[in-house]
N, C-alpha and C positions, 0 to 999 in steps of 0.2 A: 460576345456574351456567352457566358455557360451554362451549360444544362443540367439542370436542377432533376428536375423529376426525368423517370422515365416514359423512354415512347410508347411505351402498352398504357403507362396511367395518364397520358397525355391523351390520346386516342379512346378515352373512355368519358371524356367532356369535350362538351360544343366550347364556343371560342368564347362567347357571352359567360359560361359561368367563370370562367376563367380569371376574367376581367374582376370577378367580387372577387375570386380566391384569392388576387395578388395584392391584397390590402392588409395581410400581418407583418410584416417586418419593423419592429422599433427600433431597433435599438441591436449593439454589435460591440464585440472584439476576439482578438486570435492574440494569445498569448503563446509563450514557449519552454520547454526546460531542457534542457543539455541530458542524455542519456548514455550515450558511450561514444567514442571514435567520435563518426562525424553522421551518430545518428540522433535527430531527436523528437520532441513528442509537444505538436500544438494541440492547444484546447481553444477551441471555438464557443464562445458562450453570444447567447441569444435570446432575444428578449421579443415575444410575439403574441399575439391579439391574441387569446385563447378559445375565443367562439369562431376561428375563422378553420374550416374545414383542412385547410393546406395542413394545418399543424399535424392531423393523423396522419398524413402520408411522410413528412418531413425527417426519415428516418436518417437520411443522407443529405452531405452536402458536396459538393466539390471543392476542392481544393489545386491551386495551382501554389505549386511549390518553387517558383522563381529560378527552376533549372531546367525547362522547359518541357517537365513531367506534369500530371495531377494524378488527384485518386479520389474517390469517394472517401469521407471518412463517417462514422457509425454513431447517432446519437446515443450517449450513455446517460442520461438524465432528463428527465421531462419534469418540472414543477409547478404546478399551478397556482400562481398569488393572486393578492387582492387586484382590484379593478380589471379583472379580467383579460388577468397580463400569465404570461408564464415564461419560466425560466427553462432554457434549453443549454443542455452543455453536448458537446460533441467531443471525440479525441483521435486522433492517430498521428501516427510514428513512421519518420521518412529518413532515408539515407542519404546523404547530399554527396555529390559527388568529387568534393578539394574544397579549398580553404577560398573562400567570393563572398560577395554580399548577395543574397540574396533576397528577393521580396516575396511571399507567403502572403497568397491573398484569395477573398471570395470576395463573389459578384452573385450574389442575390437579386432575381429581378423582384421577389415582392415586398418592395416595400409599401407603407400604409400609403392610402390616399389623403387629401385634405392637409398637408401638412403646409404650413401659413407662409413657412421661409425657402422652399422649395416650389418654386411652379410645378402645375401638372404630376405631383407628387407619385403617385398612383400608379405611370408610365416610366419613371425612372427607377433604377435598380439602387439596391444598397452596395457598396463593395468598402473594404474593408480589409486594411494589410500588415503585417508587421516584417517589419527589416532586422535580418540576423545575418549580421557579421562571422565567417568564420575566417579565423585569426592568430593560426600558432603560436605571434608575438603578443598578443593580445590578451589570449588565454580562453579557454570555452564559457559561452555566458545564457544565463537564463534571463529571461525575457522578466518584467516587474510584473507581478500581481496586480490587477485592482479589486480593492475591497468593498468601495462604495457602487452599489446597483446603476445601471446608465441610463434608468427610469423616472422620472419625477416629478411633482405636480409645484403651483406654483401659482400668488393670486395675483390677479389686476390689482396694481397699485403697490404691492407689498414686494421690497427685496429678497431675492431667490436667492439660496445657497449651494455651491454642490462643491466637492473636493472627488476626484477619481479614488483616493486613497492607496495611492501605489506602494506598495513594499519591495525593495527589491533584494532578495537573498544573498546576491553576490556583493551588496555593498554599492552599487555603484551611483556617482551622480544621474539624478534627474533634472532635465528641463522640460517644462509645459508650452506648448505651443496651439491657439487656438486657429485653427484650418477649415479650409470651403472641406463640406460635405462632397463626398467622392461618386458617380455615378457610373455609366458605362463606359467598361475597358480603362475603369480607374484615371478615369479623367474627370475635374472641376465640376462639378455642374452650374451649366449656363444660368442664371437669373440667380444664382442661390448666395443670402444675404444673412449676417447675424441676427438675431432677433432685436426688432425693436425696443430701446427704453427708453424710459423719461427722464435717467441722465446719464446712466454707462452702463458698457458689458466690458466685462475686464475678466480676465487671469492672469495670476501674481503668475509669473515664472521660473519661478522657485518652489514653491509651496504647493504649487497646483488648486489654490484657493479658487473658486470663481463666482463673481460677486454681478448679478443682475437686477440692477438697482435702476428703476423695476420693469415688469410689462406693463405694456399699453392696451394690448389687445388680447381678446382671448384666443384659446386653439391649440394644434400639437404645432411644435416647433423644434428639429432637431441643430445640433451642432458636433462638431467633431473636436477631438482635443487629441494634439498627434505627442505621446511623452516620449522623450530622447532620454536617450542612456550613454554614459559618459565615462571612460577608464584614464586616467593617466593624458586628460585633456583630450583626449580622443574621442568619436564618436564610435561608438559598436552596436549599435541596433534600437530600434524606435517599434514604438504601436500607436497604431492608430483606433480611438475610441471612438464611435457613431453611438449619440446618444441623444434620448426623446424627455422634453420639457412639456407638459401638460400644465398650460393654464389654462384658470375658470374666473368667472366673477366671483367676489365674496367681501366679505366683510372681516376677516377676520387677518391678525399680523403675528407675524411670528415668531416664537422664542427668542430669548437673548443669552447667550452664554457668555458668563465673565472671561474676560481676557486672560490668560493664561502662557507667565514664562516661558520661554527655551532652556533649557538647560543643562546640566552634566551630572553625573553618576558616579561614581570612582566602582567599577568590579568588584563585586563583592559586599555592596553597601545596599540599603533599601533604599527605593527612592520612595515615596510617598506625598499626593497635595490633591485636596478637597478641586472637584468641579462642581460650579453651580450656576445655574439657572434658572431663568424667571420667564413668565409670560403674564398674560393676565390673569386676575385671581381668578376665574372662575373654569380657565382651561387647564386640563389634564395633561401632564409632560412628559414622556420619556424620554428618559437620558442613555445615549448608548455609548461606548467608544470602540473602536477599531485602530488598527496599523499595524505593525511589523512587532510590537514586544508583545502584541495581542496572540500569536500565534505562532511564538515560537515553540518548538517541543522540549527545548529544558527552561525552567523554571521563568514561564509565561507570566505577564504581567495582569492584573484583572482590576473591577472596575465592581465597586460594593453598595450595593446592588446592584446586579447587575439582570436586566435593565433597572434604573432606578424612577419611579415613578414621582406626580405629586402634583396638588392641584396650585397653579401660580407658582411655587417655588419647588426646587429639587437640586439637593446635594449628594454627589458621590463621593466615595472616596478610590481616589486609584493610588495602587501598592504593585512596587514590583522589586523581586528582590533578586538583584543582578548578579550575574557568576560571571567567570572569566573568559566563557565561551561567547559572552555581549557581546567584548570589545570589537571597535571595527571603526573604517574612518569614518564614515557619513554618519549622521546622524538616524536616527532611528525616528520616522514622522508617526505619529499618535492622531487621530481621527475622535473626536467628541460630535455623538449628533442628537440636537434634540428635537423632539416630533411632538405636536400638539393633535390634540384630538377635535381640532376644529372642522365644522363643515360647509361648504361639501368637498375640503380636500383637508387635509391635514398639513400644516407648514411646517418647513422643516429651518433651522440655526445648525448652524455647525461651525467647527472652532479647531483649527490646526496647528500644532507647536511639534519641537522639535524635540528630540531626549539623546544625548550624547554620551555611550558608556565609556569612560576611559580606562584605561591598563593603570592601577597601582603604583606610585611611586618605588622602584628601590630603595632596601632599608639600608641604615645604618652604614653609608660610604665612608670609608677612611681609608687616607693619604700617607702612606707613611719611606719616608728617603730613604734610597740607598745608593751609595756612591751616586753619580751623575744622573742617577732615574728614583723615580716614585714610582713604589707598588700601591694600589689600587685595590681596594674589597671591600666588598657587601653580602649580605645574607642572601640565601637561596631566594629566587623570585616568587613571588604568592600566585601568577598567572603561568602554569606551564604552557601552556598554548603559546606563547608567545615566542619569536623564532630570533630575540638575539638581543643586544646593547648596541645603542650608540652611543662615547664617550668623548665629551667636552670640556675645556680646559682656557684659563685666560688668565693673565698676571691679576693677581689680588682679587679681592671681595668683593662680590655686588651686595651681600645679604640677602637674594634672591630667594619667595616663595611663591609657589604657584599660585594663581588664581583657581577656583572651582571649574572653569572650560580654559586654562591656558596648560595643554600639554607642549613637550618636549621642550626644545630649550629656544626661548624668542630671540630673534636676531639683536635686538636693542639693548643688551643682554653683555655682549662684545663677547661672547663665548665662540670658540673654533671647532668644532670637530677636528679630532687626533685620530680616532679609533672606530672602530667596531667589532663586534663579537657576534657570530654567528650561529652561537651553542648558548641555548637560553639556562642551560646546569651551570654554566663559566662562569665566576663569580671572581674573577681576578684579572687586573689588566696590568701589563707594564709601561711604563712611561720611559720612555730612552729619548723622545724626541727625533724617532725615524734615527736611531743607532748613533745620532750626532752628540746625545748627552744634553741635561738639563742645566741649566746658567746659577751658580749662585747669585745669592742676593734679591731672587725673585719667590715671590710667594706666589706659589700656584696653587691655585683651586679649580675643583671640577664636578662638574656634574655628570649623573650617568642617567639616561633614559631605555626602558628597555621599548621594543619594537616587535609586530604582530604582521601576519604574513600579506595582507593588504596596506601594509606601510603606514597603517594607525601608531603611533605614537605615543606611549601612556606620559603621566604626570614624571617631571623629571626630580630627579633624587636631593637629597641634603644635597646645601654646598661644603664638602671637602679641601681643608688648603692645609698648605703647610711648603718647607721649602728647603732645599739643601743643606745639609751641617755643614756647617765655615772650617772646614778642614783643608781647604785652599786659597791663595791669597783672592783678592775681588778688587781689579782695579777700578778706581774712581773718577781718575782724571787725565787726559791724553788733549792736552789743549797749547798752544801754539804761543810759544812768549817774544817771540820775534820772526821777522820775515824776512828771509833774505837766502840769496844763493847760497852762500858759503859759511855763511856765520849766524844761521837760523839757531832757533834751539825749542825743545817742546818739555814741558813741564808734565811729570808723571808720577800719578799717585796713589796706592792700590790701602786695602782695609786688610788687614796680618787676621790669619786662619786664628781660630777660638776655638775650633774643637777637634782638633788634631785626634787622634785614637793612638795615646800614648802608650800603651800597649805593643802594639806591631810597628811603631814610629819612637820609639823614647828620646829621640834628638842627641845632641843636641840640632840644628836645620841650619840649611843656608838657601837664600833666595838666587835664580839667577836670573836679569833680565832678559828679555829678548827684543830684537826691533828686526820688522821687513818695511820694505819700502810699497808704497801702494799699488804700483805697478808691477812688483812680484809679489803679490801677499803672502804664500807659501815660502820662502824663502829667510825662515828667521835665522839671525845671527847675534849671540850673545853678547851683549855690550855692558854689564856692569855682576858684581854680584856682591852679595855681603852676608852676614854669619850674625844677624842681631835681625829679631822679627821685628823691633817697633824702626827699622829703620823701612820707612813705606815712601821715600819722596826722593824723586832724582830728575834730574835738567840733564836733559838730552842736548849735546851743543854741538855747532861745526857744521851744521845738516843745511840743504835745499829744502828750506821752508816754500820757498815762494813757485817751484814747480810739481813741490811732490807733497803727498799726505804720508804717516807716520804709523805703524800698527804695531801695536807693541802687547809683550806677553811675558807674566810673571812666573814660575816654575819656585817649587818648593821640594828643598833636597833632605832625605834623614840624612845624617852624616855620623851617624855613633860609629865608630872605629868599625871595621869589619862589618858592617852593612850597611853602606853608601847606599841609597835607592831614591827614584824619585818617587813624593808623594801623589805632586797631582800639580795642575797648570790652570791657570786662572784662564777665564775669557777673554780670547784678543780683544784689545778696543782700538778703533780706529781714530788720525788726527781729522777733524772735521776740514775738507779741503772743498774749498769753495770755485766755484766755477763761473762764468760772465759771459752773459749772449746778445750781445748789440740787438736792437730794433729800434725802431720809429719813436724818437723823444723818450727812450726803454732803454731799462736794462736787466736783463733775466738772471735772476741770480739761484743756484741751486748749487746743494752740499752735501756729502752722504752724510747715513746717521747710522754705520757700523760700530754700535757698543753695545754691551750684555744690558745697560741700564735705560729706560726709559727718559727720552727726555719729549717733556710737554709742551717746551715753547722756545721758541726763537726768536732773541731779539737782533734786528740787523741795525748796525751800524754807519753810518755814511761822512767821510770826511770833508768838513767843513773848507773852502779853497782858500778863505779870508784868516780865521786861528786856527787853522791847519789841525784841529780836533777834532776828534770821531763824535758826530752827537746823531742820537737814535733818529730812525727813520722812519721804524714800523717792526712791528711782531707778524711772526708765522708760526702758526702749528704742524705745518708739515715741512720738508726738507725745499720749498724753492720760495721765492721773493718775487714780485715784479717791481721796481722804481721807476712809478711812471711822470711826466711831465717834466722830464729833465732836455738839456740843450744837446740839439743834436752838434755833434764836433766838441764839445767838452770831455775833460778826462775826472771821472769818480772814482773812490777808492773806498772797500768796503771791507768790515769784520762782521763775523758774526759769532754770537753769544749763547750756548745753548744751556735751559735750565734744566736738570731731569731727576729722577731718583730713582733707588731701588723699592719693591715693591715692600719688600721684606725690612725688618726694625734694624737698628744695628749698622746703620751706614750714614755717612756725612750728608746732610739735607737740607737745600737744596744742591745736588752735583752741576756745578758753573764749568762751562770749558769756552775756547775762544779758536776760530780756522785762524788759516793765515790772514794776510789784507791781502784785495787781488783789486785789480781795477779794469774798470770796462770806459769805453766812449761809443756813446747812444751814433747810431748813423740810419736814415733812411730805408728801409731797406721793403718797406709798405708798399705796393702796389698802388693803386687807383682801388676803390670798389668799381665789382659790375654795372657798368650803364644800363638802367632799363630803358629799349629802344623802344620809340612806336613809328611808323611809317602814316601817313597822310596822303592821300593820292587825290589829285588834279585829272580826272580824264580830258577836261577838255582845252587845259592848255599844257596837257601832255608831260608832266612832272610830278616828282614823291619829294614831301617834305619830309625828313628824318627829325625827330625832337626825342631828346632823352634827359632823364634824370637819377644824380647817383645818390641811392637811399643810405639811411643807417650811419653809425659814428665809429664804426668797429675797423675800419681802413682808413687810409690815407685821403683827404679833399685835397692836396696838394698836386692840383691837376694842371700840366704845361700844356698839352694837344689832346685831341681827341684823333684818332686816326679812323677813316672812313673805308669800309672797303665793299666793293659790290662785283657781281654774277650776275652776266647778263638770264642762264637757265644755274637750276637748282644743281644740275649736277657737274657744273665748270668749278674750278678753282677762283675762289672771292681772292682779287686785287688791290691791293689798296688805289683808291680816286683823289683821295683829298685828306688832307691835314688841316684843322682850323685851332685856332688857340682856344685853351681849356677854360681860360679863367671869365669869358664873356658870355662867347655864343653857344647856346645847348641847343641849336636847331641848322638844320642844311637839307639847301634845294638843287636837289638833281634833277639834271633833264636827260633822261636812259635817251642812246642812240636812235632807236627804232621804234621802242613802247614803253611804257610803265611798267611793262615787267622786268622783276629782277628780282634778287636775294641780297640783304645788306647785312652788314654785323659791323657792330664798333668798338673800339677799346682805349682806354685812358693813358696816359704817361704823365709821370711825375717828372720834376724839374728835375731830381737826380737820374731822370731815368729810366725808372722802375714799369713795368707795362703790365695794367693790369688787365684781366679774364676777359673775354669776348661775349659782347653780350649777346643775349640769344637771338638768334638768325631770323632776321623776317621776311618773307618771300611776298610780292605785288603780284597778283596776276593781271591777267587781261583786263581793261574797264569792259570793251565793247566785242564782239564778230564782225567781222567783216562785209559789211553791207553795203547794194547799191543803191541809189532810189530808182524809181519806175519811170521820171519822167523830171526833161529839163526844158528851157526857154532860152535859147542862143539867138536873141534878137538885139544881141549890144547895146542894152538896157543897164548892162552890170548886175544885173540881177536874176542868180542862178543861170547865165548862161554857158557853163562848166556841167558836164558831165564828170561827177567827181562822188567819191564815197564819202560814208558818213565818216570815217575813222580809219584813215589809211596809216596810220603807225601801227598797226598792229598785224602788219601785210611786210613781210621780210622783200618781199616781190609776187609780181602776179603774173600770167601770160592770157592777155582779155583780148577776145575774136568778136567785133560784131558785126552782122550780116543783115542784111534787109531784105525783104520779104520776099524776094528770088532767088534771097542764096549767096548773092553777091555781098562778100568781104568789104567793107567799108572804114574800119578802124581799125585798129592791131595797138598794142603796149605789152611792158612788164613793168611801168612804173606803177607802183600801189595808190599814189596820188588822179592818174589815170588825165586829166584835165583835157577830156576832147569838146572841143569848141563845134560839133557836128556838123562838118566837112568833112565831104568824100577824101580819102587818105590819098587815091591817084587823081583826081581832079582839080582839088584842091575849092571846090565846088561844095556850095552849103547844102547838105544833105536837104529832101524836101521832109513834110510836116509826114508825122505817122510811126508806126511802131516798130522798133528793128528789134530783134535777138541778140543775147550776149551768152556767151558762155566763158565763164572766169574761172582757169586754174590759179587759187590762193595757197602762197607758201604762209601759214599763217606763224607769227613768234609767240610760243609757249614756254612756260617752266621748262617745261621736259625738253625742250627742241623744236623743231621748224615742222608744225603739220600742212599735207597739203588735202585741200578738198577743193571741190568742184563746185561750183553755183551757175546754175542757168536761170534766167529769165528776158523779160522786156523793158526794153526803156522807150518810152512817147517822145519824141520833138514836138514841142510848137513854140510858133513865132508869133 
C-alpha cells in the first residue's frame, strides 16, 4: 500500500482519529492525454465526503506510473457540490521510458465506510488504474473522457440510470466492461458483489448504458465499469471507473425520455431533432445533454434550452451544424439526462444514441474513353481535410444510391477497387487496367469515394459508366464445332469496329486472324485474313480439338497506299476446353472461361448411351460441374454450352459457344470415412472391447476390413493385430499379453482398396496397482489357500522375499501371480500359523514403460 499523507501530518493524530478520517473516498478515475515524445499528462478526478477533515490535507496523491517510478502529483481543483460531496481534480505529467503497456494507478486507503457491496468498507482502500499502450505501430493515444459525474443517488424500487459518457478525441472504439471493485495492491476485493435487484444489473457493451432495474435495499453501494479502447481491432489502453450509487427510500419514479434514432450527418449539413420527456405532472424536469459534439471547439453542437426545464413534460431542441473537421469513423455518442426534483433524492432517466458525421459525396464523376483506358473526373472535394480517393469499378450498372449511414462502396455492390489516390486536390484518375488496357464491349462504371486520415470513409460518388469506341474488331464466338484429332474445326466470330477515326485511318482495312494453341498462349500465328469488314465469321479446320483449346485474335490493318499500319487488335478469346476428374460414382467436370465477354451460365451436356444424344444434365454458374450418381466403370461423354454477353449495347445477345466433348469413367477412388473408436475395458477378466462407428455421407460405406492395430506403451510403433470384415462386425475383443494397457487405432478399406484415415488413437491405462492381501488360509479347503495378488497382470514380473519373524527366508518368486501354498521353500514343510514379512520389488507395465517400486508389508497364515 502507498502513502498518501505525510509522516509529520501522520504523527500530529492518534490512531482513533484516523479511523473517522479514512471514510471520504467515493468515487475515482485517472484519465490520460498524449503531450509530446513519450511524455504525458494524467488527471486524476475524485469525488469525496466534503465534511470529512482529510479533504484539507488532500493536496497530494501518489501515483505509480507502471515503470516502476511514482511521484506525488498536485491538486488543481477543489469543488464543493450538493449532498456534501466535492469534486477533486489532480494533474501531472510523466516521461515513460520506450514504447510498453503500462499500468498508471492509485491506491487510496480511504475509502467511505458502510458501503452495502463491499465488507468492512471502511478498512479497504480504493485503487484505481488506467492502461496506456505505447505503440509506434499503433500511433500515440489519449485516454476517453468521461462526462457523466461517478456519483448518484437512486430509489428503492425505481430503475436507476447511469451512462459514463465517454468521449474519445482520437476516434477510437469503446467497449464497457463491468468489474469487481479493486482494493489493496490492485487486487479483487474478497466478498465484493454487484448490487442487488429485483430483476437485473446490466451494461450494454457498446453504448455504456447501465440499467439497474431496481434496488432492493437502501445504502451506498459502489461498482466499477473498466472502458477499453480499440484501434484497428486491437486493444491500446482502458480505464478503470470506481463509482458510488446512493440509494434511499422513497416514493417517487423517474423521468422518461423518448426513444431516440442513431443516425448520420453528411459534413457540412445541420443536423437537428426535438428531445422530450415526461415524468409526473406535478415534478419539475431538467433536461440536460452531453458527449463528444457537446464539446468540441469548432462549431459545437447545443441543446435549446439549455438546461431545459418543465413541470411533467419538457422539449428541447438539439442543433448542430457540422463542418468537415466532424468527419471521423466512430460514431460521435450524445448523452440526454433528465433529473426530477423529487424528494429526498432527485431521479435521474437518461437516454444514449449515436451521431455519425460522414465526408461528402464526390461531385459530378465522369467517364470518358480513350484508346484502351478511361479518364476519370470530378470536381474539387468540399472536405479538404480529407487525405485521398478510393476508386471502384465493375462491368455495367447497379443504379447504386447511398443510403443516409451507408458510406463507401458495400461489397453486395460487386464493385472492385482499381485505384487510389493519395492527394485529396487529384481530381483525375486513369484507367489502363494496371497498363494491360480495357476490353471492348464492356460498359464500365465506377464509383469514386474520398477517404480521411482515421480511414472513415465518406458517401461514395454518382455511378459513372461508359465504355470503349468500337474502333476494333470484338470477338463473339470461339466455340468448338467438332472433336477430333486431326480433323476438329472451331467456329469463329467477332462484331466489325463502327468507330474507326477515319481521319488518321481513312482505310480502306483488312482484318488479319490469329490462332495460338492453349498450351503456348503467347505464340500467335496468322491463319486467315480478308479486305471486307462485314466479312466477321470463319471455321477453323484440321485442328486437335479433342486435346487442345484454341485462342484466337482479330487485328485490324489501314491499308491506304503508303500508310499500311495497324489499328488495334481485338481481345483474345479462348476455345472453352473442358477437363474430367474421375471419383466415387463422380465425375468432376471444369473448363476455363478466358473471353473479354461475360458468360452467366453453363449448361452441361451428357450423352445419352442408348440414342447416343447429348441431353442436358444440369447448369452451372461458375467454370466446374460435379455428375454425381453415375456407374462406377461406365464411360460418359460431355459438352458444354456457355451463355454470356457483353455488358455494353451493340453486340449479338445471348453470345452461345460450345468446348469440345471429353469423356470421363467414374472409379472409386473414396476412402472409408474416419472410424470413431471407443475402447471398453474388462479389468476383471483382463480384456478391451474396441466398438466403432463411421459417421456422415460425405465418404465412401463401402467398407471390406477394418484393420486393427495396437501398442503395448504409448510410445512403441502401433502394429497391426487383426483384420475382421467391414460389412458385419463393428466391435473386437482383445486380450493384451500382460494388462489392459495399450494404445489402439483403426482404419477402413474399401473393396477397391482404398484405406481410409486413422481413427484417433485410444490409450487403456492400468485398471488396478499392484497389491497383496495381509492374510491367507492354506488349509486345502480350496478356499483362499493361495497366497496370490489382487491383479497380477499388471506386474511385467516381480522379485518377492518373505521371511518369518527371525529373519529366516521362507518363500522367494519373480512370477507376478506369486501362488505360495505356505510351505517352507527348503523343507517343503507347511509353514506354522502367524505373521511373516514380505518385501516385493514390482516391475509394474505402464503407458510410458516398465516402472519398478517397492512394497513391504505382512501377510497372516491360518489354518
Amino acid at each position: 500500500m502507498k502513502r498518501i499523507f505525510s509522516l509529520a501530518w501522520l504523527l500530529g493524530f492518534s490512531l482513533t482519529p484516523l479511523l473517522v478520517l479514512a471514510t471520504h473516498q467515493r468515487a475515482a478515475e485517472i484519465t490520460y492525454t498524449h503531450v509530446s515524445g513519450l511524455t504525458y499528462e494524467i488527471t486524476l478526478i475524485s469525488y469525496t465526503y466534503t465534511l470529512s477533515p482529510v479533504n484539507a490535507y488532500r493536496d497530494y496523491l501518489t501515483i505509480d506510473w507502471g515503470d516502476g517510478t511514482t511521484s506525488d502529483i498536485p491538486r488543481k481543483k477543489v469543488i464543493d457540490l450538493d449532498n456534501d460531496i466535492s469534486y477533486n481534480m489532480y494533474k501531472g505529467q510523466h516521461t515513460f521510458p520506450g514504447p510498453s503497456s503500462y499500468i498508471i494507478s492509485c491506491e487510496d486507503p480511504n475509502r467511505n465506510g458502510g458501503i452495502v457491496n463491499i465488507p468492512n468498507s471502511i478498512n479497504v482502500p480504493l485503487f484505481i488504474y488506467s492502461e496506456l499502450v505505447i505503440n509506434p505501430f499503433t500511433g500515440y493515444n489519449n485516454s476517453p473522457v468521461l462526462l457523466m459525474p461517478p456519483v448518484d443517488n437512486a430509489c428503492v424500487g425505481q430503475p436507476f440510470y447511469h451512462n459514463p459518457g465517454a468521449y474519445d478525441v482520437d476516434g477510437d472504439s469503446l467497449s464497457y466492461h463491468l468489474v469487481s471493485c479493486y482494493g489493496a495492491m490492485g487486487l479483487p476485493i474478497p466478498g465484493y458483489t454487484l448490487p442487488a435487484a429485483s430483476d437485473f444489473f446490466t451494461l450494454d457493451p457498446v453504448t455504456g448504458d447501465l440499467v439497474w432495474d431496481s434496488p432492493t435495499a437502501q445504502g451506498e453501494y459502489n461498482i466499477a465499469i473498466l472502458i477499453e479502447e480499440w484501434r484497428d481491432g486491437a486493444k491500446i489502453g482502458s480505464i478503470l471507473r470506481d463509482m458510488q450509487i446512493e440509494v434511499v427510500a422513497c416514493n417517487n419514479t423517474p423521468p422518461v425520455i423518448d426513444p431516440i434514432a442513431d443516425t448520420c450527418v453528411e459534413a457540412g449539413r445541420q443536423l437537428t431533432f426535438s428531445v422530450h420527456a415526461t415524468d409526473n405532472p406535478n415534478d419539475l424536469i431538467t433536461l440536460t445533454g452531453t458527449g463528444g459534439p457537446f464539446i468540441l471547439n469548432e462549431n459545437h453542437a447545443t441543446l435549446s434550452p439549455s438546461p431545459a426545464t418543465g413541470t411533467g413534460d419538457v422539449t428541447a431542441l438539439f442543433t448542430w451544424n457540422t463542418v468537415c473537421n466532424h468527419v471521423k469513423k466512430s460514431s460521435y455518442q450524445v448523452y440526454f439526462k433528465a433529473i426530477d426534483d423529487g424528494v429526498p433524492v432527485n431521479l435521474v432517466s437518461m437516454r444514449s444514441m449515436k451521431i455519425r458525421v460522414v465526408g461528402p459525396a464526390p461531385e459530378n464523376l465522369a467517364a470518358v474513353p480513350l484508346g484502351n483506358n478511361i479518364t476519370l473526373s470530378w470536381d474539387a472535394y468540399a472536405c479538404q481535410n480529407a487525405t485521398g480517393y478510393l476508386i471502384y469499378r465493375k462491368a455495367d450498372s447497379t443504379g447504386y444510391v447511398h443510403g443516409y449511414c451507408e458510406t463507401g462502396v458495400p461489397p453486395y455492390l460487386g464493385y472492385r477497387q482499381i485505384g487510389s489516390i493519395s492527394d485529396i486536390t487529384q481530381t483525375t484518375f486513369l484507367d489502363n487496367n494496371g497498363g494491360t488496357g480495357l476490353f471492348q464491349g464492356i460498359r464500365y462504371c465506377y464509383l469514386v469515394v474520398a477517404v480521411y486520415a482515421d480511414k472513415a470513409e465518406g458517401y461514395a460518388s454518382n455511378e459513372a459508366c461508359t465504355q470503349l469506341r468500337r474502333d476494333v474488331p470484338v470477338l463473339t464466338n470461339v466455340s468448338i464445332n467438332t472433336t477430333d484429332v486431326a480433323t476438329g474445326s472451331v467456329y469463329i466470330a467477332w462484331s466489325k469496329p463502327t468507330e474507326i477515326d477515319t481521319l488518321q485511318a481513312p482505310g480502306p482495312y483488312k482484318y488479319k486472324l490469329l490462332r495460338s494453341r492453349s498450351d503456348l498462349p503467347v505464340s500467335f500465328t496468322a491463319i486467315d485474313s480478308t479486305e471486307n469488314l462485314n466479312d466477321t465469321l470463319y471455321t477453323d479446320t484440321l485442328l486437335n480439338t479433342r486435346d487442345y483449346g484454341f485462342i484466337y485474335r482479330v487485328d485490324i490493318y489501314n491499308i491506304t497506299p503508303g500508310n499500311r499500319f495497324l489499328i488495334g487488335s481485338s481481345q483474345p478469346a479462348s476455345s472453352m476446353f473442358l477437363t474430367i476428374s474421375p471419383t466415387d460414382e463422380t465425375l468432376i467436370l471444369s473448363w476455363n472461361n478466358d473471353v473479354p465477354w461475360t458468360n452467366d451460365t453453363f449448361a452441361i451436356y451428357r450423352r445419352e448411351p442408348l440414342s447416343g444424344t447429348f441431353e442436358l444434365a444440369g447448369y452451372s454458374v461458375t467454370n466446374a460441374y460435379r455428375d454425381k450418381g453415375l456407374r462406377n466403370g461406365d464411360e460418359y461423354c460431355y459438352l458444354v454450352k456457355s451463355v454470356g454477353h457483353y455488358s455494353a449495347s451493340g453486340f449479338i445477345d445471348p453470345i452461345i459457344n460450345f468446348s469440345q466433348i471429353n469423356c470421363g469413367i467414374p472409379v472409386d477412388n473414396i476412402p472409408p470415412c474416419t472410424p470413431d473408436l471407443n475402447v471398453a475395458t474388462d479389468c476383471d477378466k483382463h480384456l478391451n472391447t474396441l466398438s466403432w462407428t463411421f459417421a456422415g455421407d460425405s465418404c465412401s460405406h463401402d467398407i471390406s476390413k477394418v484393420l486393427i492395430y495396437y501398442a503395448q506403451q504409448s510410445s512403441q510403433p502401433l502394429t497391426l493385430i487383426d483384420s475382421i470384415p467391414g460389412t458385419a462386425d463393428t466391435s473386437y475383443t482383445h486380450t493384451p499379453p500382460y494388462s489392459v494397457i495399450g494404445c489402439y487405432v483403426i482404419c477402413a478399406i474399401d473393396s477397391t482398396g482404398n484405406v481410409g484415415p486413422f481413427s484417433d488413437t485410444i490409450c487403456v491405462p492400468p485398471c488396478n496397482a499392484y497389491r497383496l492381501p495381509n492374510v491367507f488360509t492354506p488349509n486345502g479347503d480350496d478356499k483362499n489357500d493361495l497366497f496370490v495378488p489382487f491383479d497380477p497382470t499388471v506386474a511385467e514380473k516381480i522379485n518377492l522375499v518373505i521371511v518369518n519373524r527371525w529373519g529366516k527366508q521362507v518363500f522367494h518368486t519373480s512370477d507376478p501371480y506369486i501362488q505360495w501354498n505356505g510351505e517352507d521353500e527348503d523343507t517343503g514343510q507347511p509353514c506354522s500359523d502367524g505373521v511373516y514379512l514380505y518385501v516385493c520389488d514390482v516391475f509394474e507395465l505402464t503407458l510410458e514403460g516398465t516402472r519398478m517400486y517397492t512394497l513391504h508389508g505382512f501377510v497372516t497364515i491360518l489354518r
